[in-house]
C-alpha positions, 0 to 999 in steps of 0.5 A, a space after each residue: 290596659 287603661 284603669 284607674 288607679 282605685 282599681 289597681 289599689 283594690 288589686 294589689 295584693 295580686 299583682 306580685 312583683 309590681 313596677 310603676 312609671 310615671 310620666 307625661 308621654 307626650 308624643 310616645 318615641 322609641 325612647 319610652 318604648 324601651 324605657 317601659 320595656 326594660 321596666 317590664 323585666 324589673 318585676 310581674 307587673 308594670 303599672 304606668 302613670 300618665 299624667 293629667 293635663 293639669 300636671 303639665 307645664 307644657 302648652 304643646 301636648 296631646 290630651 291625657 285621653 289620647 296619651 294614654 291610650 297609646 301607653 295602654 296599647 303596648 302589649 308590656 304595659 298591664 295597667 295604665 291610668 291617668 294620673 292626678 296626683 304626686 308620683 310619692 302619692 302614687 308610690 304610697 297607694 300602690 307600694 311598688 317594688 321597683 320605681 323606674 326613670 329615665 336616666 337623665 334624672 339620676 343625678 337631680 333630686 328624686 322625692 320617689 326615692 324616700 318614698 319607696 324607701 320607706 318599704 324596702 323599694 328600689 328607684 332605679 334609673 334607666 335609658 331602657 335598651 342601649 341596642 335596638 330592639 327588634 319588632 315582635 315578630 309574633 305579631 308581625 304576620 298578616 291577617 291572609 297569606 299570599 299565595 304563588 296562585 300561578 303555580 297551581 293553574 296547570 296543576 288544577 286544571 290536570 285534576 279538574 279541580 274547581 271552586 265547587 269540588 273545594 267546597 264540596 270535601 271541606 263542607 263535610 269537615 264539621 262532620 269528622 270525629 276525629 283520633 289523634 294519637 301521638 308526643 305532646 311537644 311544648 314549643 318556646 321560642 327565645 326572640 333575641 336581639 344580636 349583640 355581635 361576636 363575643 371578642 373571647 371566642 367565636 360565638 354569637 352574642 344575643 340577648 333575649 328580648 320576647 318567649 313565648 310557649 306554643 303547643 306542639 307536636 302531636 298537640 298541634 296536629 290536634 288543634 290543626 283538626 279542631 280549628 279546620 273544623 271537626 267535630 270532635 278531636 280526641 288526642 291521646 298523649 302521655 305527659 310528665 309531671 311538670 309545669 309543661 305539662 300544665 301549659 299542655 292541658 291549658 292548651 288541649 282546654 283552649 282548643 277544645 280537644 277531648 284530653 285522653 292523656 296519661 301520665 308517665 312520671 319518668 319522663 319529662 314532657 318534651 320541651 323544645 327551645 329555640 333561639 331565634 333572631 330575626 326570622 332565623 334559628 339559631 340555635 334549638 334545644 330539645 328536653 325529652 327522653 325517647 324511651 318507651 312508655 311501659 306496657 300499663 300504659 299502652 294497655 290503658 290508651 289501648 282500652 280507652 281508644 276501642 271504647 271509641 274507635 267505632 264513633 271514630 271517621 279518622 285516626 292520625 298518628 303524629 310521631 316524633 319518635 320519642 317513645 310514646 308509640 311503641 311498636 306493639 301500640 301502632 300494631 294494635 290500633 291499626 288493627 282495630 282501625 281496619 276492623 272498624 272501617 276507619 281511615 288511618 293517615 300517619 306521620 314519623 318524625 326522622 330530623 334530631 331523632 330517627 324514626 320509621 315510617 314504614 312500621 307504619 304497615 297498611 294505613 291511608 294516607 302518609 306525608 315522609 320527607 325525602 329524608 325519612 323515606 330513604 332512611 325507612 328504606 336505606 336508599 340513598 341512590 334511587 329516586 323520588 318515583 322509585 323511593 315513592 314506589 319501594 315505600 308502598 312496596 313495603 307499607 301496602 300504603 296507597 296515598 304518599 305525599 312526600 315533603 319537599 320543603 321550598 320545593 312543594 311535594 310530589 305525590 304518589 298514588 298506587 292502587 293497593 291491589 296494583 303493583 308499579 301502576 301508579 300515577 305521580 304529580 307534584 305540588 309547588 310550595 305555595 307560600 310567597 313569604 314564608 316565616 317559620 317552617 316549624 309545623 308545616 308538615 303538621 298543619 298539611 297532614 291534618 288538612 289533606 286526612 282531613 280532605 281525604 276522609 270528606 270525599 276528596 281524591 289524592 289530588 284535591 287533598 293535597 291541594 287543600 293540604 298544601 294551601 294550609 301549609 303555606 298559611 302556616 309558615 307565613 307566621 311564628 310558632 305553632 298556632 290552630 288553623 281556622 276554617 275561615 283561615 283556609 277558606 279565604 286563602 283557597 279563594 285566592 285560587 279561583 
């Protein structure tokens, strides 16, 4: 941000490792962008100078205002002020760890260099990256997804589904307390540039470029609940001791969750990391451990939920098969769901890991892949109607949404007192130009139990659902969708 150099002295002692640049950025090229890039990863905190008309010789330039304001937009920079004085000055006022400059000087006379000396700092000299450097893509999203609207004409005009319907169910969404119970995942996506093909062997040479951390799993289901709307979210999850447990209850305070989180300290919380270049995955890493939680454990979220449950319009469970809903658990709050009149909707994870939906017995509403559903039932021949079909069979559950990726969904609604009379549609995926799959599925189980508890049948829950699906996979990592978000793009339906 743009400062002045007396406030960034009265601060110093707080900005760690700090790396100060100093020049004219006189029309701001690629050539300083990764200049002041690579000083980023030299330290904590990167300080640049730019200096005043006064100090230069050129006749041609913007002003010192303007030049230094696009310095201040990058998103690496942390300080930028006009400077007015000698860059040894600078050095001695600020006491810099490193000082960085472009390498055309390495071999002129450099004052900095017995400045920064004089406290053990170091000047070094850089051309920044000599590959390119991609955009980020975390900030290359557009404000409002677009839509494949045609898909959906036929679609709405079967259900006689309308603007006023829409507004309808989702106006009572400020009205929900909602239960969400289930793995906290910490989300880091490694952005990385591709060098080649390394020349020793057959592998993929990168080199990172931007991480950034996003609150997953469970944990996102949650936020998905709050930003659309609900009244109260609480979120029931166990974490470990460590620092991602840390950026997880960060997180559950941003979002505004109600945390009812409990301890286990054998086991690490979840950590996913992917590597990515471009819009594609590389490479995912998973940190977890998928034993389950011991029986104090279970007895205590047991004890804190029915304290709740009557105060409560809907429980989710989001599991990922890592040990945080054992069987017993499930049994048990389900149970205490039924005798409160509360709605359960349930989702179970069966990708690196394998999970069950069907131990999932008389809830709502659930969303399974094809996958999942044909592992649940170790059918790997019948069809999606007939998989659909035995599903409820076993589960007894009325509402399916079975998860087809690009393909959209196909939907599954039986009576519950009715064996094989059920009717069946399906959804197209919706998204023009999705970004990142990661936590679609999230996103639509949280908006269509949502919709489903406000007054909305199958049909006009799915839509709603779908709709927020698409919004999610038109960007990077898992972020809250807003009430807003969702309503400006389902305007893009009627």
């Amino acid at each position: 941000m743009q400062t002045i150099l007396s406030s960034i002295e009265t601060n110093r002692q707080n900005l760690g490792k700090l790396v100060l640049v100093t020049g004219d950025f006189n029309i701001l090229h690629p050539g300083h962008i990764r200049l002041l890039r690579f000083a980023k990863e030299c330290g904590n905190t990167l300080v640049v100078g730019v200096n005043a008309d006064e100090l230069l010789t050129q006749t041609d330039y913007n002003d010192a205002t303007h030049r230094s304001d696009i310095v201040a937009s990058l998103a690496f920079v942390d300080y930028c002020f006009i400077n007015y004085d000698s860059a040894t000055t600078v050095i001695e006022k600020l006491k810099p760890h490193v000082v960085v400059k472009g390498k055309e000087y390495e071999d002129k006379f450099n004052p900095e260099q017995k400045a920064i000396e004089t406290f053990g700092g170091k000047l070094i000299f850089s051309s920044g990256y000599t590959h390119v450097k991609s955009s980020s893509v975390f900030n290359r999203q557009t404000e409002q997804p677009v839509l494949n609207v045609s898909k959906l004409s036929n679609y709405m005009s079967r259900h006689h589904i309308n603007k006023v319907d829409i507004e309808r169910v989702m106006a009572n969404f400020s009205k929900l307390n909602i239960l969400v119970i289930g793995d906290t995942i910490i989300d880091e996506y490694m952005q990385c540039n591709a060098v080649g093909m390394s020349q020793e062997d057959p592998t993929i040479v990168v080199t990172p470029d931007e991480k950034k951390l996003f609150l997953g799993g469970a944990g996102i289901t949650s936020a998905h609940a709050k930003g659309l709307g609900a009244k109260n979210v609480s979120f029931y999850t166990v974490l470990g001791e460590d620092k991602a447990a840390i950026y997880g209850y960060e997180k559950m305070r941003e979002y505004q969750l109600k945390a009812r989180t409990f301890v286990d300290d054998t086991r690490p919380t979840t950590k996913k990391r992917r590597y990515r270049v471009g819009n594609k995955t590389l490479l995912r890493v998973n940190d977890f451990r998928e034993h389950d939680i011991g029986i104090d454990i279970q007895e205590a979220i047991m004890t804190q939920l029915a304290e709740e449950i009557s105060q409560t319009d809907l429980v989710i469970f989001s599991d990922f098969n890592y040990g945080i809903l054992p069987q017993p658990l499930v049994d048990g709050i389900i149970g205490l769901c039924h005798k409160h009149s509360v709605m359960v909707a349930a989702d179970s994870q069966t990708s690196s890991q394998v999970g069950d939906i069907s131990r999932f017995k008389n809830v709502d509403l659930i969303t399974p892949t094809e996958r999942e559903i044909r592992v649940a039932l170790n059918n790997t021949r019948d069809g999606l109607v007939v998989l659909a079909d035995k599903l409820h069979q076993k589960m007894q559950c009325p509402n399916i949404i079975v998860t087809l990726a690009d393909e959209g969904a196909l939907l599954h609604r039986t009576e519950k007192s009715e064996v094989h009379h059920w009717n069946n549609d399906k959804i197209p995926a919706l998204a023009s130009n999705p970004i990142d799959p990661a936590g679609a599925g999230d996103c639509m189980l949280a908006a269509t139990a949502m919709a489903l508890v406000s007054g909305g049948d199958l049909w006009l829950s799915a839509l709603i659902g779908s709709v927020a699906a698409a919004c999610q996979v038109s960007r990077v990592g898992n972020t809250p969708l807003e009430f807003k978000e969702l309503m400006q793009a389902l305007e893009q339906l009627t």
